[in-house]
C-alpha positions as CSV (number, residue, x, y, z in Angstrom):
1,X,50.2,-41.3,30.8
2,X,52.7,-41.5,27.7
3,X,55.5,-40.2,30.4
4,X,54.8,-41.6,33.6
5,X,53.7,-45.0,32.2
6,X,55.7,-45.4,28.4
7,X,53.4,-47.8,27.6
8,X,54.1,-50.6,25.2
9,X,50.4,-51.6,24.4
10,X,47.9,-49.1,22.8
11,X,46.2,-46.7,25.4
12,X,43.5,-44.3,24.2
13,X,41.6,-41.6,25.2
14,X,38.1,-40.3,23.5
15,X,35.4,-38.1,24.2
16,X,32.4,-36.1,22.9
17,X,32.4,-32.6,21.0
18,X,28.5,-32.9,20.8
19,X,26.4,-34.4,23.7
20,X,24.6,-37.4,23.5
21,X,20.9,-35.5,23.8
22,X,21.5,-33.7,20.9
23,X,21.3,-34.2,17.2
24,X,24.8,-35.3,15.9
25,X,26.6,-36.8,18.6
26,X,29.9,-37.7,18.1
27,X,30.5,-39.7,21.6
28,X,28.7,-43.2,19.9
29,X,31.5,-43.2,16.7
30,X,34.0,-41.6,18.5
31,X,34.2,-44.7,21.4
32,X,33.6,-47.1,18.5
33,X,36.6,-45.6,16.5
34,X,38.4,-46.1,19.8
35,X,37.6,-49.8,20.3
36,X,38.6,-50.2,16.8
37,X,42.3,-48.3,17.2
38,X,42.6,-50.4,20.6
39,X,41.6,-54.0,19.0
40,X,43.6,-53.0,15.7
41,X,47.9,-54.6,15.2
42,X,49.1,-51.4,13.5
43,X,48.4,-49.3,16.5
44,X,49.7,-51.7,19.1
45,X,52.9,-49.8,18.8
46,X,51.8,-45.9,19.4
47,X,51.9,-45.8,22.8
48,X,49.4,-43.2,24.2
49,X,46.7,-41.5,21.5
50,X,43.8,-39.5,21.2
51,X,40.7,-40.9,19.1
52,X,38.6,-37.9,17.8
53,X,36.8,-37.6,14.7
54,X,37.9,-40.5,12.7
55,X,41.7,-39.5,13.2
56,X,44.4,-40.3,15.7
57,X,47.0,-38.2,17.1
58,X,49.7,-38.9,19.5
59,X,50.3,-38.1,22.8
60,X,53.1,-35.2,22.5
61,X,51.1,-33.8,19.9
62,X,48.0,-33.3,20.0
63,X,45.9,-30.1,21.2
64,X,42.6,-28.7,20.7
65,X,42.2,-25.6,19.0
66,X,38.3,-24.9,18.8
67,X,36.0,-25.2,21.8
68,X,32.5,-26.8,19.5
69,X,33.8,-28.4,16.6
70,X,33.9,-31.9,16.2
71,X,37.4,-31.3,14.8
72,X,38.8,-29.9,17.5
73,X,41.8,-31.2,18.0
74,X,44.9,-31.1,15.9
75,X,48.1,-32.3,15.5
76,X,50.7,-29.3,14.6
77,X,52.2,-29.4,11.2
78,X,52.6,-33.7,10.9
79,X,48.9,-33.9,11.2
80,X,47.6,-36.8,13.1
81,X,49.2,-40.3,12.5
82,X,46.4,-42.1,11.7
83,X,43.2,-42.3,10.2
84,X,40.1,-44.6,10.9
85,X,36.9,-45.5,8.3
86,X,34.5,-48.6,9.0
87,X,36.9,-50.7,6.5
88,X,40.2,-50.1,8.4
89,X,42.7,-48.2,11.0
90,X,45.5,-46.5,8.6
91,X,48.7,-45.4,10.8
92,X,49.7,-42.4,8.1
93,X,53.0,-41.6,10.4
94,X,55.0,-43.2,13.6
95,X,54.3,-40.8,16.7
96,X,57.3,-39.1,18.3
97,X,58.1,-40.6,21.6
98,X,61.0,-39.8,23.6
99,X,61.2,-43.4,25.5
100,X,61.5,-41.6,28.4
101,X,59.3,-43.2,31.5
102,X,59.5,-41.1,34.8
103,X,58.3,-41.9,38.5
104,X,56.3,-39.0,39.4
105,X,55.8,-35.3,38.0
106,X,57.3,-32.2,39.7
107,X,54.3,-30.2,40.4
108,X,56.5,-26.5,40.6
109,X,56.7,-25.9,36.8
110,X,55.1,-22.3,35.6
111,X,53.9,-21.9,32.2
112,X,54.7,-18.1,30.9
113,X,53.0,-17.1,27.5
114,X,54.9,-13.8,26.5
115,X,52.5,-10.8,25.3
116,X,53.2,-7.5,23.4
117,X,54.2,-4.5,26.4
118,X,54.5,-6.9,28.9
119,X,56.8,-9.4,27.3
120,X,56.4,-11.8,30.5
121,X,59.6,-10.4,32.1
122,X,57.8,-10.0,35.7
123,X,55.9,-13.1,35.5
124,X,59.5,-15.4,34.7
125,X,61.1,-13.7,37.7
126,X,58.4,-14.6,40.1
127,X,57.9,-18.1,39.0
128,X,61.6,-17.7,39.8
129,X,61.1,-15.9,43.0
130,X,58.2,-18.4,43.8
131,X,60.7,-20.7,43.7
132,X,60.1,-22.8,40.6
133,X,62.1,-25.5,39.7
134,X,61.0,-25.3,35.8
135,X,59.4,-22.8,33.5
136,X,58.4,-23.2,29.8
137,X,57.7,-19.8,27.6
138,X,55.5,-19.5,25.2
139,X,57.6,-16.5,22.9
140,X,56.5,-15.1,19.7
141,X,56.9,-16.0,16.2
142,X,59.5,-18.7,15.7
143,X,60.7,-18.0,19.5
144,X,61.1,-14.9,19.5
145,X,61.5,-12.9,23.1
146,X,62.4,-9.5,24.4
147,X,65.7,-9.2,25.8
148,X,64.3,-8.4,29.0
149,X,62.1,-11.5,28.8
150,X,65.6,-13.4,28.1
151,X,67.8,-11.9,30.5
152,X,64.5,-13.0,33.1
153,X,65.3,-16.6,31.5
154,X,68.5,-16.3,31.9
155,X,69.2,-15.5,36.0
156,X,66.2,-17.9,36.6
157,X,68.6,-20.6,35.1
158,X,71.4,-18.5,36.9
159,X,69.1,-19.5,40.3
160,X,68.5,-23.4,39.5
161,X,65.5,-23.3,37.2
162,X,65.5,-25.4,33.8
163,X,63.9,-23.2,31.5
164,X,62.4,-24.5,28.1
165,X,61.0,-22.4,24.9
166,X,58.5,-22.9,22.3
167,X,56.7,-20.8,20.7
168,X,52.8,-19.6,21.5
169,X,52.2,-20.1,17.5
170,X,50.3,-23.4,17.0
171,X,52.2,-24.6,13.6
172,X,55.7,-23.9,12.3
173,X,59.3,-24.7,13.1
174,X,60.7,-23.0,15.7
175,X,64.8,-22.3,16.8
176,X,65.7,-19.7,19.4
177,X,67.1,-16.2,19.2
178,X,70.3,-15.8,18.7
179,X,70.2,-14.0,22.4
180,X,67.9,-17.2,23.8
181,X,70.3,-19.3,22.5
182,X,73.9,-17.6,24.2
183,X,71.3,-17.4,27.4
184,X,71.6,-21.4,27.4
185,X,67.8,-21.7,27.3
186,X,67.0,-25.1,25.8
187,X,64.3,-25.3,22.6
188,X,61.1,-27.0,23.3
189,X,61.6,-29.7,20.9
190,X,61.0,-33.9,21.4
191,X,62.0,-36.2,19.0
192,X,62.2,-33.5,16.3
193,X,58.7,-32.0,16.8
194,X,57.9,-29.2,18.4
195,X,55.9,-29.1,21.6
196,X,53.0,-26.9,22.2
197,X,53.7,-25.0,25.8
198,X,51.0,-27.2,28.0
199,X,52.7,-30.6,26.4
200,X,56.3,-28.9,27.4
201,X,55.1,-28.1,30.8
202,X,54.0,-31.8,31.2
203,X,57.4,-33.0,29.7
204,X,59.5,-31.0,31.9
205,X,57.4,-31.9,34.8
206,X,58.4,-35.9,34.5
207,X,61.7,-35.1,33.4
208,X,62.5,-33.0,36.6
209,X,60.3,-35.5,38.9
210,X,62.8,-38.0,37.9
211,X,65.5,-36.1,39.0
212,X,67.3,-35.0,35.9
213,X,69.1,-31.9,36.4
214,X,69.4,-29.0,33.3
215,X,72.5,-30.5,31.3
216,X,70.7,-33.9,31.7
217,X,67.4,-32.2,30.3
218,X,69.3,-31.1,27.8
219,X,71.1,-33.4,26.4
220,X,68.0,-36.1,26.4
221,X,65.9,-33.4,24.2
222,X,69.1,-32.5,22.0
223,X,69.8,-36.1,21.0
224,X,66.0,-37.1,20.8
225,X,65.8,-34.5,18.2
């Protein structure tokens, strides 16, 4: 939504943790805190958030990271940007938002998540093979990869591919190999946060569904950063 629409007035999704039947819901307070982020000025500016457990996060980064919790989801190292009590909505920080709006989302985009052994070598060459137009890698640490895994990266932007890197790690700065980095693979990073690899994969889908070709891409995530 935050890609394919930019929006200029408040749009936010909730949910439910806990289900209404049982004891300690959280879907009652959890579309009330929504209402009140919605009907409050100070978020009229955040573009696409999600309401969850008295706190906001935006769009690019938010993710959830524990499948019972009512605190599920998280916001990387900035936290979420805002905070909501019965007195008040508190915006804490601005959002990072590329304003970037795109038509449509390319659909052939492969996630790859590198492992120990395998180092996701095989899988980057037949997203390649497969005829992907965009893969994003998950690598270790603070983007690490195996040289094989790079040199993978490397002929699949050789063959037409935009490939982007972050790291599988949820928290922490991230900057490429020296090896990724002479490869010409380009850093996962949007107006100077890092993305998580299901947010890049979503990213590079509108950015390649509205044509932009791999210097484009590359330039727009440079200078938004």
């Amino acid at each position: 939504v935050e890609l394919l629409g930019a929006p200029t007035k408040p749009v936010v999704f909730t949910g439910a943790m806990v289900p209404t039947r049982d004891a300690g819901a959280d879907g009652p307070m959890n579309v009330a805190d929504a209402f009140d982020c919605v009907l409050s000025e100070s978020a009229h500016k955040l573009g696409t958030v999600v309401v969850m457990n008295q706190r906001i996060h935006a769009a690019l980064d938010v993710r959830k990271l524990h499948t019972e919790n009512k605190d599920a989801f998280a916001s990387g190292d900035g936290g979420p940007i805002g905070l909501i009590s019965p007195e008040a909505v508190e915006i804490v920080r601005q959002p990072a938002r590329i304003g970037f709006r795109s038509s449509k989302l390319e659909e052939s985009v492969e996630l790859v998540t590198l492992t120990t052994g395998l180092g996701g070598a095989r899988l980057i060459e037949l997203a390649a093979q497969n005829g992907a137009r965009g893969i994003v890698i998950e690598a270790f640490g603070a983007g690490n990869m195996a040289e094989r895994a790079t040199k993978a990266a490397a002929c699949a932007m050789e063959e037409g591919a935009v490939v982007l890197v972050t790291s599988r790690v949820p928290t922490g700065d991230m900057e490429l190999d020296s090896q990724a980095a002479k490869a010409g693979l380009i850093p996962a990073i949007a107006a100077g946060h890092r993305l998580p690899g299901p947010s890049a994969r979503i990213l590079l889908m509108a950015l390649l569904g509205e044509g932009l070709d791999q210097e484009q891409i590359r330039t727009l995530l440079i200078q938004g950063s």
